[in-house]
C-alpha positions as CSV (number, residue, x, y, z in Angstrom):
1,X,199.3,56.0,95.0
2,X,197.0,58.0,97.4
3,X,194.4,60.2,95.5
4,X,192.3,62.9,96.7
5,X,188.4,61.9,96.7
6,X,185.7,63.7,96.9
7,X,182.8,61.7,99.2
8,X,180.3,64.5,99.8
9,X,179.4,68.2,98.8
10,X,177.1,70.9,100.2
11,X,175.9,74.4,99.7
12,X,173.8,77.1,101.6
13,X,172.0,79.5,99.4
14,X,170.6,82.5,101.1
15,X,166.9,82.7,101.1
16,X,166.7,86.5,100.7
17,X,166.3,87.2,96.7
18,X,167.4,90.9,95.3
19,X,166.7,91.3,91.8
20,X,167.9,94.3,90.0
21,X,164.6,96.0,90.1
22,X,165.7,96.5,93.9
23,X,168.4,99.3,92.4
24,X,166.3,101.5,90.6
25,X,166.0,104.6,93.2
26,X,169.6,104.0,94.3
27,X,171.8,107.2,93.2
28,X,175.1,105.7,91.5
29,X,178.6,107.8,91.5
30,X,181.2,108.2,89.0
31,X,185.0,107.2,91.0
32,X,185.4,110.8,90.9
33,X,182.2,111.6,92.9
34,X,180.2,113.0,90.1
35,X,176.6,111.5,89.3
36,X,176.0,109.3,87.1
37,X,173.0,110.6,84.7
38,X,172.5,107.7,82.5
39,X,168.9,106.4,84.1
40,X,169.0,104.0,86.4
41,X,166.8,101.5,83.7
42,X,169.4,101.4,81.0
43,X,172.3,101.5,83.6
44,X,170.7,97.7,84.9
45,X,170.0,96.8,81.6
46,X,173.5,97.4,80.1
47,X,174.8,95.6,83.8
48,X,172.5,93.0,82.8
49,X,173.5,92.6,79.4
50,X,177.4,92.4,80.4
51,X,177.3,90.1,83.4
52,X,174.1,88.2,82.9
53,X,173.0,88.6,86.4
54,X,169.1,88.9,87.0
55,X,169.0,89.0,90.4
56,X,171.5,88.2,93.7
57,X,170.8,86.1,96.8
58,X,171.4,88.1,100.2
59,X,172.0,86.7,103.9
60,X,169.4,87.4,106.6
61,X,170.4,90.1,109.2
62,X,170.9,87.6,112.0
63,X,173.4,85.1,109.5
64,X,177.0,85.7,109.3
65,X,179.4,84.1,106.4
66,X,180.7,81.3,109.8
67,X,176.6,80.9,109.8
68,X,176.5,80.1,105.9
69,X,179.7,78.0,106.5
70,X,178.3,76.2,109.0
71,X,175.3,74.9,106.9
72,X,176.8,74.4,103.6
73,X,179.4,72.1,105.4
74,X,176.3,70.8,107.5
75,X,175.0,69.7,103.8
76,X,178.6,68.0,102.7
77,X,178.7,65.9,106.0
78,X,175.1,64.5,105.3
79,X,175.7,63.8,102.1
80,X,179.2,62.4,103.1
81,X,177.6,60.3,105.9
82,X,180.8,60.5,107.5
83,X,181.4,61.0,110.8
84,X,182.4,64.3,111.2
85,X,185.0,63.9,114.2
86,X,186.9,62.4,111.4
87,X,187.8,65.2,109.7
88,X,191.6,65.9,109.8
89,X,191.2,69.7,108.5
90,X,188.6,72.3,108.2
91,X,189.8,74.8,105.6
92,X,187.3,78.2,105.1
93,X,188.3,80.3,102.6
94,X,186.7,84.0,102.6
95,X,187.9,87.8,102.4
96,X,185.9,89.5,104.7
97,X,185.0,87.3,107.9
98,X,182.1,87.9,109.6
99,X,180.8,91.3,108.7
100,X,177.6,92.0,110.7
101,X,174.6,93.4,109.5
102,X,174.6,96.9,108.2
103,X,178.3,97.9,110.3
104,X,180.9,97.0,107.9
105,X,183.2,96.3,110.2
106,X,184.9,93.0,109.7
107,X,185.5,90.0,112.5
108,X,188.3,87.7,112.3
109,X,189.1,86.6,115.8
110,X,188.7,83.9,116.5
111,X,189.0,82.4,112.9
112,X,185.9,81.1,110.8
113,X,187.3,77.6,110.5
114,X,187.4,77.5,114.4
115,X,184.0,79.1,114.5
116,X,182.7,76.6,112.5
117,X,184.4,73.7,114.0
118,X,182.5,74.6,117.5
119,X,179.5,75.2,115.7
120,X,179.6,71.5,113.8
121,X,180.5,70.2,117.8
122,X,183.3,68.4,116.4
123,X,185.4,67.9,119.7
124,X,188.5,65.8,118.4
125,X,191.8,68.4,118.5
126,X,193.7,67.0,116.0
127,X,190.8,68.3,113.3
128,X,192.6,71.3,112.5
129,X,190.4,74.5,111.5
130,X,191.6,77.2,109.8
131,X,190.9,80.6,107.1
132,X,192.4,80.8,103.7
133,X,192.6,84.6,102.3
134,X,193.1,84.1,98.7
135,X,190.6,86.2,96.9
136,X,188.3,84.8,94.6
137,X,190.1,81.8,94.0
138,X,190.4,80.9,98.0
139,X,188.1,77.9,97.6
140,X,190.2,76.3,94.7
141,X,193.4,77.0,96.5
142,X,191.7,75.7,99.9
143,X,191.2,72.3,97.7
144,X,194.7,72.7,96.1
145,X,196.0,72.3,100.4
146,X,193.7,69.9,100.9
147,X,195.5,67.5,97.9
148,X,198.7,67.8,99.7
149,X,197.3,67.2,102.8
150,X,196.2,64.0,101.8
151,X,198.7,63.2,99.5
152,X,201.8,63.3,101.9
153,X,199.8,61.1,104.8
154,X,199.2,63.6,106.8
155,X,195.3,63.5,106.6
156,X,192.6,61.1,105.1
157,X,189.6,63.8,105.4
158,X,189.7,67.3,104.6
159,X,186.1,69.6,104.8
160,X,187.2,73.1,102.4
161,X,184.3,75.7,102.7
162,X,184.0,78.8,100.7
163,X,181.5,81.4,102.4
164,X,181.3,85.1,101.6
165,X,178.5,87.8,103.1
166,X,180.0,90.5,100.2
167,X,176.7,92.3,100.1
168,X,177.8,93.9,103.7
169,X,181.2,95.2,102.2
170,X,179.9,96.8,99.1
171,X,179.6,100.6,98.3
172,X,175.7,100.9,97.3
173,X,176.2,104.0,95.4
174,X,179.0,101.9,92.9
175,X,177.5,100.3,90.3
176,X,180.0,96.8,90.7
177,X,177.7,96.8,93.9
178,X,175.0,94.4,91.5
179,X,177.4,92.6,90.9
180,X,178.1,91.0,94.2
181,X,176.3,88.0,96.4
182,X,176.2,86.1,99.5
183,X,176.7,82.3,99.6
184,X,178.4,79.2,100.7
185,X,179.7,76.0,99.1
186,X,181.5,73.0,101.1
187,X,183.2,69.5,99.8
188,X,184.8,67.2,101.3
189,X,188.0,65.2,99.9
190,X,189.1,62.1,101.1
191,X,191.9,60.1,100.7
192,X,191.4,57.1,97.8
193,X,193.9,54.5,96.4
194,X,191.1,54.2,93.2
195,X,193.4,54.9,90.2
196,X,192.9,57.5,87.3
197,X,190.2,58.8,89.7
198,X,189.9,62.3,91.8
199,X,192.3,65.4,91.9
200,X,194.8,64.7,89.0
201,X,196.3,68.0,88.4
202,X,196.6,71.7,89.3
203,X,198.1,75.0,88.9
204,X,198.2,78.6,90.5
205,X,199.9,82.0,89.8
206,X,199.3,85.3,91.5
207,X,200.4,88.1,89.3
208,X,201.3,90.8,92.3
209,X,203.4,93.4,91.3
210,X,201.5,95.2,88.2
211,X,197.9,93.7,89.1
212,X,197.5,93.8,93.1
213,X,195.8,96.4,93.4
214,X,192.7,96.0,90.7
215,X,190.2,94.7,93.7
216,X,191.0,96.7,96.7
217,X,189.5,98.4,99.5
218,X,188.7,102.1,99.2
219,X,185.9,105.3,99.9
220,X,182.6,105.0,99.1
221,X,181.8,106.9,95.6
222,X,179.2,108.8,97.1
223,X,180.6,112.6,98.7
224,X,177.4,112.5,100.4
225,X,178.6,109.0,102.7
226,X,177.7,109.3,106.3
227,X,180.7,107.9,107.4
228,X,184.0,109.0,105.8
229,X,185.7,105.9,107.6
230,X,184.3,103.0,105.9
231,X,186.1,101.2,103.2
232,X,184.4,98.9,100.2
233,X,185.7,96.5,97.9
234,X,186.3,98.5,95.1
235,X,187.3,96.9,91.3
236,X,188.8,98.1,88.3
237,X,186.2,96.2,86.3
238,X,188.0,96.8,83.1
239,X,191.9,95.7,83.8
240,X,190.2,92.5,85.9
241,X,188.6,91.7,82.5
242,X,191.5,92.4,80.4
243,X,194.0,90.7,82.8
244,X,191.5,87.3,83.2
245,X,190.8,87.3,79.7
246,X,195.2,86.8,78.8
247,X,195.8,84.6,81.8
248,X,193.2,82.5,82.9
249,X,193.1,80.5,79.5
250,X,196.7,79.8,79.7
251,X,196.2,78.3,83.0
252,X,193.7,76.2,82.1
253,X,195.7,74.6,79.1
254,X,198.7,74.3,81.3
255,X,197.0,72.2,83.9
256,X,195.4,70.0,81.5
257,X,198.8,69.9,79.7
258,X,200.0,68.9,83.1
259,X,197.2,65.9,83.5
260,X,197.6,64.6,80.1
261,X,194.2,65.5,79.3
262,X,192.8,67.0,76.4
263,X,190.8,69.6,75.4
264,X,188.1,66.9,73.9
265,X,188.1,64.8,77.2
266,X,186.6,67.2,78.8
267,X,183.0,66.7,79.9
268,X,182.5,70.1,82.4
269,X,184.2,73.5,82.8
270,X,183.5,75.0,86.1
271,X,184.9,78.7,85.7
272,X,184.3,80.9,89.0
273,X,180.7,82.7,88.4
274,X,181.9,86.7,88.0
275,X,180.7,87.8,84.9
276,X,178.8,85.8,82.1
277,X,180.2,88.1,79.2
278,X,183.8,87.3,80.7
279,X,183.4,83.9,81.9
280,X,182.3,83.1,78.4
281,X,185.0,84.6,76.5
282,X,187.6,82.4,78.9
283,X,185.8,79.9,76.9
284,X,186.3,80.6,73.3
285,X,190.0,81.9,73.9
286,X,190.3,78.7,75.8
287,X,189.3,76.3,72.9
288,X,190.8,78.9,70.1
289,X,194.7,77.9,72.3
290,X,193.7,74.5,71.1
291,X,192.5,75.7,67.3
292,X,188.8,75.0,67.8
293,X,186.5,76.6,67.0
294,X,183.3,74.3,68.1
295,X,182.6,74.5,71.4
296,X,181.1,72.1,72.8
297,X,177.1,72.7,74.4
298,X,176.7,72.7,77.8
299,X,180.5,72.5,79.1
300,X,180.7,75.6,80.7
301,X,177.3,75.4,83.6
302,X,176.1,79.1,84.7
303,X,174.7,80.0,87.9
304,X,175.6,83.6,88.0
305,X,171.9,84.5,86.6
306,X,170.4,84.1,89.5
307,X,172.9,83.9,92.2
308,X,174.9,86.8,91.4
309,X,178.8,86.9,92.5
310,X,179.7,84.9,95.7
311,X,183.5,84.8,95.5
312,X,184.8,82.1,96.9
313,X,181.6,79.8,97.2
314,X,180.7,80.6,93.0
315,X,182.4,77.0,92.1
316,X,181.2,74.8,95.2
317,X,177.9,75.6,95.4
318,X,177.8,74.8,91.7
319,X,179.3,72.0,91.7
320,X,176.9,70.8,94.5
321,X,173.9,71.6,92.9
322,X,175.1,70.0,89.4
323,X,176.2,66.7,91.7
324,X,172.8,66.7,93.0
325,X,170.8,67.2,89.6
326,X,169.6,70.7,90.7
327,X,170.9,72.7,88.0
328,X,168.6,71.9,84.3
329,X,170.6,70.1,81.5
330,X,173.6,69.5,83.3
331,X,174.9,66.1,84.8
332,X,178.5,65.1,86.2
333,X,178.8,61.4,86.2
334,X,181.8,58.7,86.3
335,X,183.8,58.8,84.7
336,X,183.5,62.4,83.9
337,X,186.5,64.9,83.8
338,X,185.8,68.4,84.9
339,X,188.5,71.5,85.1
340,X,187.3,74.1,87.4
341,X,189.1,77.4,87.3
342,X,188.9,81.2,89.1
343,X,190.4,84.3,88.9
344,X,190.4,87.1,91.6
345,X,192.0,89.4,93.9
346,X,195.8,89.2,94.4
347,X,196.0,88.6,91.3
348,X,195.5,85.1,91.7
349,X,194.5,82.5,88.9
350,X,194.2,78.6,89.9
351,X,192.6,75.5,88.2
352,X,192.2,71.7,89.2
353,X,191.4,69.3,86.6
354,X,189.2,66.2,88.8
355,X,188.5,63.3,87.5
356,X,185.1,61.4,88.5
């Protein structure tokens, strides 16, 4: 039976570092327009409390989310030492595009995945490039095509990118605008007739007609915004927890239900980086489906801290650095079984349980 591989991962992590000090003068607005009056020190300490996030990496003005693509899928072919003509699909999964530098105005023609695929020089045609728009969970679902890609013959290598430059559509005078990063994360699967080894299982839902709308685009907060025209991603922070929280445990059971796996055979839980307070109650509602209440240390790695929200490329460029022994305390080794899982805009939910 053909198996889904992976032979090589990669990540680009911008260089620019914002740490919440950097939002001290900034004036934050109610949805309503009103100020907010709470100081801006315990509004970033209370952000900081909930989400865990210190600080946030940003793109350079010159570097686009095709330019972050490019080098985090640079990183997966080096580490692949494949040969890059190869490659039977380019998949990149993003929300936005390209999104210059202070316009906010998004660019989608031609795609990312052919961007990127001129910018890697690959010249072979039948490496088809193209974009996923799936919301938070793009990536995962990028890697969920990929599987059936390889699985039905029609390709042997797949390269799935996640890239976001959110910083560039965020409203500066809503607080969610902390929350958000810019980033990349690449892998690359290939096909594998190893047994009990790679891609075993995986599930997706989106909930649409009661939950569409909790991430959308809409006005800056501010009444005072230059330009009336521009729209932001906006979040209803409290239904996006509510909603994850119910659903996203199921999901994870279910897919391990669905590879035969149990909750003890797990060695990693890769949940997509969005907010520490909610990723870690996933967790416990997670184990409590499964009447534990021990959890175990260390399954669940964290990068939000210090890399803030990145969307699509939370879970890649995690896995990359844990693959490559840059995250402290955490390993993923053969034969190691990891579930990762996201949650995001749609409402979509998705989870793939991999086994090393």
């Amino acid at each position: 039976m053909i198996n889904s591989t992976i032979v090589g991962t990669g990540c680009y992590i911008p260089e620019v570092r914002v740490r919440n000090e950097a939002f001290s003068n900034v004036q934050f607005f109610e949805k309503d327009g009103t100020k907010m009056y709470k100081s801006n020190r315990s509004i970033i300490d209370k952000f900081q409390e909930i989400t865990g996030i210190e600080e946030r990496r940003y793109a350079r003005p010159e570097q686009n989310a095709s330019d972050l693509a490019f080098l985090a899928a640079s990183d997966a072919l080096e580490t692949s030492g494949i040969d890059r003509e190869t490659l039977d699909y380019i998949i990149v999964a993003h929300n936005f595009g390209d999104v210059s530098y202070d316009s906010n105005r998004v660019s989608l023609v031609p795609s990312l995945g052919s961007r990127v695929k001129a910018m890697l020089g690959i010249q072979n045609p039948d490496c088809v490039a193209y974009d996923l728009s799936f919301g938070c969970p793009g990536w995962l679902e990028g890697v969920i095509q990929a599987n059936y890609y390889i699985k039905s013959g029609d390709a042997k290598r797949c390269l799935v990118i996640g890239t976001e430059t959110l910083s560039r559509v965020t409203d500066t005078h809503d607080l969610d605008s902390m929350i958000y990063s810019d980033g990349s994360g690449a892998i690359i699967l290939q096909a594998s007739l190893e047994n009990n080894k790679g891609i075993i299982s995986h599930k997706t839902q989106t909930h649409a007609i009661e939950h569409s709308a909790l991430l959308n685009m809409a006005y800056s907060y501010s009444p005072y915004n230059s330009n009336k025209d521009d729209l932001f991603i906006k979040m209803n922070g409290r239904k996006v927890y509510e909603f994850a929280m119910k659903h996203v445990p199921f999901a994870i059971k279910s897919v391990l239900d669905k590879a035969g796996v149990s909750i003890e055979s797990v060695s990693k839980i890769l949940i997509h980086q969005a907010n520490e307070k909610l990723d870690n109650g996933i967790l416990e509602r997670l184990f409590k489906l499964y009447e534990k209440d021990d959890i175990p240390q260390g399954i669940m790695p964290m990068s939000i801290g210090w890399l803030g929200n990145s969307s699509v490329a939370t879970i890649p460029t995690l896995l990359d650095l844990i693959l490559k022994g840059k995250l402290k305390g955490h390993t993923i080794t053969n034969p190691d079984t990891v579930v990762m899982a996201s949650v995001g805009a749609g409402m979509n939910i998705n989870a793939v349980v991999y086994q090393f």
